[in-house]
SEVEXKE-333476 format. One record per residue: residue in one letter; x, y, z of N, C-alpha, C in turn. Coordinates in steps of 0.2 Angstrom, whole numbers, plus 5000, padded with zeros to 4 digits. Layout:
BEGIN
AXYZXYZXYZ ...
END
This chain:
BEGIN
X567254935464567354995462567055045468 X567355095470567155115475566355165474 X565955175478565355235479565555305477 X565255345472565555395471565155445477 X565555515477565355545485564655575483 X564455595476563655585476563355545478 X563255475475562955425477562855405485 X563355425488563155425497562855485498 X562855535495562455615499561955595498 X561655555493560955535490560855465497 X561155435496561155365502561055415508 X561355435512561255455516560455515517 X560455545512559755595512559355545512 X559155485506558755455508558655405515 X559055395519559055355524558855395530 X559155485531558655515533557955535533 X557855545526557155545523556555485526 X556755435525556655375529556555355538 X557055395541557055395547556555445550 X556555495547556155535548555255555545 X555255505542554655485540554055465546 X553455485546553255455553552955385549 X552955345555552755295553551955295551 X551455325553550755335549550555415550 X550055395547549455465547549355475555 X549055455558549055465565549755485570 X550355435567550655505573550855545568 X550955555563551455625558550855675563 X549855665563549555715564549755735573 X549855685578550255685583550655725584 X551355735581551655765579551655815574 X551255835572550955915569550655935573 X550255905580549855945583550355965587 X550955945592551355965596551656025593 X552056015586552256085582552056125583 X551456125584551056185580550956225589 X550756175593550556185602551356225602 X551956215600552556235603552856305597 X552456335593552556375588552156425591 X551656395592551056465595551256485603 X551756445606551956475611552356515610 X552556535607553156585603553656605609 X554256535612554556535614555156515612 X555056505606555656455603556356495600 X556756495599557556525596557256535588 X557456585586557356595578557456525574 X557856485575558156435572557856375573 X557856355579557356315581556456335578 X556356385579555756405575555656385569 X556256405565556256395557556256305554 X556756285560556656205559556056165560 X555756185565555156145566554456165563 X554656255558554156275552554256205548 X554756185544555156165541554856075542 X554956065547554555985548553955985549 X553556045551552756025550552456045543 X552756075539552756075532552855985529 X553455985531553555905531552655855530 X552855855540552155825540551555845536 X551355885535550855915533550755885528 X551355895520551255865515550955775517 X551355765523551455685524550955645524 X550455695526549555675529549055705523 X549355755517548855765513549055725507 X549555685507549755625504549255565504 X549355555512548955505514548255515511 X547855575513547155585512547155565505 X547455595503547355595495547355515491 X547655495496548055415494547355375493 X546755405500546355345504545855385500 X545855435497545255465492545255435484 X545755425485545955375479545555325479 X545755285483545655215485544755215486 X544455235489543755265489543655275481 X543555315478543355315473543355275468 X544055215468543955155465543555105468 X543255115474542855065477542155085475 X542055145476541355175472541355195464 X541755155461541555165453542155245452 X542255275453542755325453542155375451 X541555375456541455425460541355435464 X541055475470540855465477540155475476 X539955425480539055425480538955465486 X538255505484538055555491537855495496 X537955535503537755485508536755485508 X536755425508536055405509535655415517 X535255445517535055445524534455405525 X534455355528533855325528533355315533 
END
């Protein structure tokens, strides 16, 4: 039975999603700093502007996902609080 044309728009969004994805936290932030280095030089074509708004919002979400991932994971290591740091 053949793929319905939904099922591929969906296949292919997510295969882009995927590709586009950075592989960690460190370069998605790599790649938010150069956005930002090529936005503030305010060189770019309306469009080209709008797209790479458009991807560092991406990123952005991609790295406060993370954080939030690893604040998790922290707080089930400390009992799901955060201990104040001790200064010894």
């Amino acid at each position: 039975m053949p793929a319905s044309s939904g099922s591929k728009s969906t296949t292919k969004a997510s295969a882009k999603a995927a590709q586009d994805a950075p592989e960690n936290y460190d370069a998605a932030l790599r790649e938010l700093e150069e956005l930002v280095s090529q936005l503030d030089a305010g060189q770019l074509p309306l469009e080209e502007l709008l797209g790479r708004y458009r991807r560092g919002a991406e990123l952005l979400n991609f790295c406060r996902g993370r954080l939030e991932a690893v604040e998790q994971q922290i707080k089930v290591l400390e009992g799901d609080s955060l201990q104040p740091w001790e200064d010894d």
